[in-house]
C-alpha positions in Angstrom: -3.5 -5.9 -7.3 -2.0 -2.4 -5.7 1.4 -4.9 -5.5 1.4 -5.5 -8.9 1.6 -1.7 -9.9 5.3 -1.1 -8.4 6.8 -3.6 -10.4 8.8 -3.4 -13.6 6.8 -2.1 -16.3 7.0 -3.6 -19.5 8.2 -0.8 -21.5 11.2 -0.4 -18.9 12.6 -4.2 -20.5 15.8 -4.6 -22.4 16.2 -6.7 -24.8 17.7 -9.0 -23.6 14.9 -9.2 -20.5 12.0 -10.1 -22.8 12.4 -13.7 -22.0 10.0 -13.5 -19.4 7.3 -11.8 -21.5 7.7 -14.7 -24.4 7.2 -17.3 -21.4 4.4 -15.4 -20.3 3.3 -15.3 -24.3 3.6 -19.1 -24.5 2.0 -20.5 -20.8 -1.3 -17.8 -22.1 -1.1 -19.6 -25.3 -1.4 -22.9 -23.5 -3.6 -21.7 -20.9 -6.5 -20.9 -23.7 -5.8 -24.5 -25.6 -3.6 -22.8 -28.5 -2.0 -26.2 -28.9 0.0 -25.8 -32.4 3.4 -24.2 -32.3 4.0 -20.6 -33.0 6.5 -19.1 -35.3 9.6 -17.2 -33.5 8.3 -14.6 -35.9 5.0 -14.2 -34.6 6.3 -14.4 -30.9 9.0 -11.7 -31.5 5.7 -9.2 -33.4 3.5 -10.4 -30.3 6.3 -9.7 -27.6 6.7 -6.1 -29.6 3.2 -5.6 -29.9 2.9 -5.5 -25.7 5.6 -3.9 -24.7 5.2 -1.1 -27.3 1.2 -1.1 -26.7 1.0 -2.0 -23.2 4.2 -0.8 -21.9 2.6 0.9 -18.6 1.8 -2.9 -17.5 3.5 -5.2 -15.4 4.2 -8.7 -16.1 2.3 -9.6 -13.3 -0.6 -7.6 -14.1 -1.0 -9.0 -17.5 -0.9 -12.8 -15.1 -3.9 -11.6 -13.3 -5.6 -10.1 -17.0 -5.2 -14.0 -17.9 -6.1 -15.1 -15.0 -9.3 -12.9 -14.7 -10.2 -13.4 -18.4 -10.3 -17.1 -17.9 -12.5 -17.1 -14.9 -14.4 -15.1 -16.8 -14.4 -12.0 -15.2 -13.3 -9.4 -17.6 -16.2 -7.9 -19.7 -15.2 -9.1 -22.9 -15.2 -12.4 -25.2 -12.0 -14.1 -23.9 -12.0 -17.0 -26.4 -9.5 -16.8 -28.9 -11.0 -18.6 -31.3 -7.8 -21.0 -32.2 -6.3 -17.6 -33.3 -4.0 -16.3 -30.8 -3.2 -13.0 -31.8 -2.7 -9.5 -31.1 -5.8 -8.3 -31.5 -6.9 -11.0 -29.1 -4.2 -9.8 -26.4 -5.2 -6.2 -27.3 -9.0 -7.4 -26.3 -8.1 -9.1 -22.9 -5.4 -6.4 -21.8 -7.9 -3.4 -22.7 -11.2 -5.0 -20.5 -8.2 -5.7 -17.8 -7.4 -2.0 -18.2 -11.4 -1.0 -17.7 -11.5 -3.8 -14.7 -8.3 -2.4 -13.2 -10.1 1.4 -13.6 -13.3 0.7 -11.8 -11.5 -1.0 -9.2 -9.6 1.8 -8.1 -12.1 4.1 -8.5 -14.2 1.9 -5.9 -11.1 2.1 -3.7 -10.9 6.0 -4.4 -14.9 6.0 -3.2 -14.5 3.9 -0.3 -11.6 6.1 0.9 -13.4 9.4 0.3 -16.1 8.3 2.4 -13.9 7.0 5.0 -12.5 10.3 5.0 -15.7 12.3 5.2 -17.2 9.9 7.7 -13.7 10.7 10.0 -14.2 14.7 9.3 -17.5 14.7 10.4 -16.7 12.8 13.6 -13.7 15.3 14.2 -16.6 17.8 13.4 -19.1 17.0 15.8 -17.4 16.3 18.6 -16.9 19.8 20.6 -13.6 20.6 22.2 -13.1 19.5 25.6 -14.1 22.3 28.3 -10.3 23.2 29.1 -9.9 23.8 25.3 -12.3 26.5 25.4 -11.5 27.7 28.4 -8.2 28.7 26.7 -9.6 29.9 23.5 -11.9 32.3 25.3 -8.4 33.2 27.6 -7.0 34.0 24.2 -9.8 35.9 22.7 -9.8 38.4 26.1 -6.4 38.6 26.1 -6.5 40.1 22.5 -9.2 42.1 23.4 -7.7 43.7 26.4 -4.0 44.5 24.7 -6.7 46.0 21.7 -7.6 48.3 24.7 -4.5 49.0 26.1 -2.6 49.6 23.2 -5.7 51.4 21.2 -7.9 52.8 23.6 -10.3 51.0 22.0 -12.8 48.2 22.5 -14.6 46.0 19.8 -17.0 43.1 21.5 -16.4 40.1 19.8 
């Protein structure tokens, strides 16, 4: 999934690079049993309809939206009905969109705890003896130029 994010979004295709989002149009249309043909008309308003709608997508993230939607896992009705349409695509794409977001936020909260669980480790563990042994080197040091150099003495 995190691969499909650095590929070529959709809005970022030329014209003449739509090709692959009309194959894409046609193997869903087959994938979900639309067996009559569709008008070049209605392919060239679908193919608009995605890239000017779902632009920040990739062509393979709309392949795993299919793919998800027909196994089912997308929290929304994914049978078109015999009616493959836009509002259809705009029903699939948006629960992939709401899939995609609570995925990454799981990611986000298994990192976040990752993280916290490696700063409390760094936490808890105390600093080896010669550490401190130089810290406290460095604290009288300060102390005694304070002295010398102020002719005065503050006990930290």
């Amino acid at each position: 999934m995190i691969s499909e994010l650095f590929s070529k979004k959709i809005s970022e295709y030329q014209k003449n690079e739509l090709g692959e989002i009309i194959e894409l149009i046609g193997k869903w249309r087959y994938l979900v049993g639309i067996q009559n043909n569709i008008e070049p008309i209605e392919l060239v308003a679908l193919t608009e309809f995605i890239q000017k709608n779902y632009g920040h997508l990739t062509v393979p993230e709309i392949n795993h939206a299919i793919n998800l939607s027909l196994k089912g896992s997308l929290n929304c009705d994914n049978k078109p009905y015999g009616n493959f349409s836009a509002l259809y695509i705009s029903t699939i794409l948006n629960a992939f969109q709401e899939h995609k977001i609570k995925i990454i936020k799981e990611i986000r909260e298994i990192q976040d705890k990752k993280n916290e669980k490696e700063l409390l480790e760094q936490k808890s563990v105390p600093p080896p003896p010669e550490k401190r042994a130089e810290d406290m080197r460095e604290i009288l040091k300060n102390v005694f130029f304070r002295y010398k150099n102020d002719n005065f003495f503050v006990d930290p």
